[in-house]
VOPAGU-2260 file (C-alpha; in pm, 1 decimal, decimal comma):
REM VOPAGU-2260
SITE   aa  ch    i         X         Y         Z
SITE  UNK   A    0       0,0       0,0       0,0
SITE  UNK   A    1     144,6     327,9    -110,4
SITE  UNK   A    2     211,1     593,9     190,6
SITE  UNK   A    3      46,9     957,6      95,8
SITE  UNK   A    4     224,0    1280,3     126,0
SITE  UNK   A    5     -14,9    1402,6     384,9
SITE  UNK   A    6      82,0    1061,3     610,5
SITE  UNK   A    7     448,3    1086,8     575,0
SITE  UNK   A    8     474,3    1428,4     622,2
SITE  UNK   A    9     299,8    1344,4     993,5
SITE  UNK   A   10     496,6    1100,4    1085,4
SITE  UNK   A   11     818,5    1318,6     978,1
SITE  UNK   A   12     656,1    1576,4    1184,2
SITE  UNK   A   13     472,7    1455,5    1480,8
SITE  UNK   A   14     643,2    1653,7    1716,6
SITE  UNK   A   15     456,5    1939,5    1629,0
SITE  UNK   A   16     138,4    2067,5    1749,2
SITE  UNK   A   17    -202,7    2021,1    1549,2
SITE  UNK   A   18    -194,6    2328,7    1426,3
SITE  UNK   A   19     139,5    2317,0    1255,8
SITE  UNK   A   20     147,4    1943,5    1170,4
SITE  UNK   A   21    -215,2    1989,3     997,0
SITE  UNK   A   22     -22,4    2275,3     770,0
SITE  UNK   A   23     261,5    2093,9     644,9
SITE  UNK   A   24      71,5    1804,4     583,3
SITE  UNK   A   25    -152,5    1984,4     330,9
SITE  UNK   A   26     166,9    2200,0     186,7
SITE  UNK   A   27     375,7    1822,7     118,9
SITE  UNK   A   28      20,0    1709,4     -33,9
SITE  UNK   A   29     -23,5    2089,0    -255,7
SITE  UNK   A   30     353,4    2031,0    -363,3
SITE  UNK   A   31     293,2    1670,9    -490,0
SITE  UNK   A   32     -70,9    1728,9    -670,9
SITE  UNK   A   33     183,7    2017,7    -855,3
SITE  UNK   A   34     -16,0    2284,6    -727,0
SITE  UNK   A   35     219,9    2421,8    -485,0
SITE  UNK   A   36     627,2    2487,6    -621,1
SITE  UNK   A   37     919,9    2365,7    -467,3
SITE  UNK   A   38    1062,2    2676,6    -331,4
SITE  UNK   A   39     697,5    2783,4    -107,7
SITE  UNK   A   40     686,7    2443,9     -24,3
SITE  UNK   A   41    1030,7    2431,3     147,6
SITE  UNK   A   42     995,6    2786,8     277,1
SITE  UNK   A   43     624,8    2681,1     495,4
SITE  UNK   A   44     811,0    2326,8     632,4
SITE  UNK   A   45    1098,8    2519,2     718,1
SITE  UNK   A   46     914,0    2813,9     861,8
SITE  UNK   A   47     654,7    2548,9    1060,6
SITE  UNK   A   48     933,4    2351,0    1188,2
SITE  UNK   A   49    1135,0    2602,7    1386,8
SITE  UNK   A   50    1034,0    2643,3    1760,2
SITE  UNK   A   51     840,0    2909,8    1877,9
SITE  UNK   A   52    1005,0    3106,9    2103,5
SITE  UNK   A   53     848,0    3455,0    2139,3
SITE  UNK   A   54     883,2    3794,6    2283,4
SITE  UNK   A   55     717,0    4141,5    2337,6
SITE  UNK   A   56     793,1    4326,3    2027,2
SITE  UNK   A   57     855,7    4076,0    1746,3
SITE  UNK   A   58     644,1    4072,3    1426,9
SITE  UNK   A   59     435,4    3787,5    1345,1
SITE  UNK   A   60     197,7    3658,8    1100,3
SITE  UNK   A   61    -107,8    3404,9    1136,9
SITE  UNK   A   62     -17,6    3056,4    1035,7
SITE  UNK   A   63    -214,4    3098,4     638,3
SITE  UNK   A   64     -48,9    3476,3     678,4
SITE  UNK   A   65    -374,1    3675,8     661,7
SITE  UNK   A   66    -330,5    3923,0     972,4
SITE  UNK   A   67      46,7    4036,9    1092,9
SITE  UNK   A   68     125,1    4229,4    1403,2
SITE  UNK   A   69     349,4    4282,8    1683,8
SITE  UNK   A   70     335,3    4067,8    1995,4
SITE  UNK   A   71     264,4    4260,3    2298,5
SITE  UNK   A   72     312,5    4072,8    2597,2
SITE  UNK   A   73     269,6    3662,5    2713,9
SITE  UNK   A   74      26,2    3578,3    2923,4
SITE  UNK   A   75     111,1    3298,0    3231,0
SITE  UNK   A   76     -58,5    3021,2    3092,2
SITE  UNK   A   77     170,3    3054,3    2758,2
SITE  UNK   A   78     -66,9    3228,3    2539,6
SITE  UNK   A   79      73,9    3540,0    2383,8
SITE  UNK   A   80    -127,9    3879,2    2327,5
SITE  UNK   A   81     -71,9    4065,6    1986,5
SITE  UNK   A   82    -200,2    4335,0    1823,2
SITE  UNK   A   83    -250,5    4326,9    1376,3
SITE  UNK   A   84     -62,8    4607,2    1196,0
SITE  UNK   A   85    -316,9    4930,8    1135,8
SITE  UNK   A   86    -605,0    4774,4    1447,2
SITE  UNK   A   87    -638,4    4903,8    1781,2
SITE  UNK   A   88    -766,5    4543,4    1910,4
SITE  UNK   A   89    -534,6    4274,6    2066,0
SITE  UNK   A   90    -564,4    3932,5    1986,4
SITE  UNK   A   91    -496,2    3668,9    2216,0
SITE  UNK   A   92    -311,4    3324,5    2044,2
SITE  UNK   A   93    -155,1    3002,6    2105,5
SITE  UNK   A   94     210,8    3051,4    2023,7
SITE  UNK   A   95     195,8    2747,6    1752,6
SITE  UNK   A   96     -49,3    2911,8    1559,1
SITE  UNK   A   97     199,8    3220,1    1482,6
SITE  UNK   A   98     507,6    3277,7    1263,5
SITE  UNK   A   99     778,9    3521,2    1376,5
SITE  UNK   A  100     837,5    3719,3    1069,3
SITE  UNK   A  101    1201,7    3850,4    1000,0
């Protein structure tokens, strides 16, 4: 029985969180079916593989990069508080289900 894309990349990756894990599952299966190139492909592993490790001040982005912000402060239980570029609201996350952008 062949293994898929989507089932190797989670066993490569099962480490990871949910969150993460259910991303580069589907970009390994976009970058087999050919809809997804090499280069993006590589570049969302990479970028979902690295620890999380973040502080007041650094820039992020949400996980499919549709809001980006600063981080404002982390909260006790882990979460982190952030606020998107050009809102006045903060937005309360997971740290998994951010990407520290450089």
């Amino acid at each position: 029985m062949p293994i898929s894309g989507r089932r190797l990349a989670a066993a490569l990756f099962a480490e990871l969180p949910p969150a993460r894990l259910r991303e580069i599952s589907s970009a390994v299966a976009h970058y087999i079916a050919g809809v997804l190139d090499r280069e993006m492909m590589v570049e969302i592993v990479e970028g979902l593989s690295r620890s999380v490790d973040l502080k007041p001040g650094d820039r992020v982005k949400t996980l499919r990069g549709t809001l980006a912000g600063r981080i404002l402060r982390l909260l006790p239980d882990g979460r982190v508080v952030w606020q998107p570029d050009g809102g006045q609201s903060e937005l309360v996350a997971l740290p998994e289900s951010l990407l520290t952008v450089s």
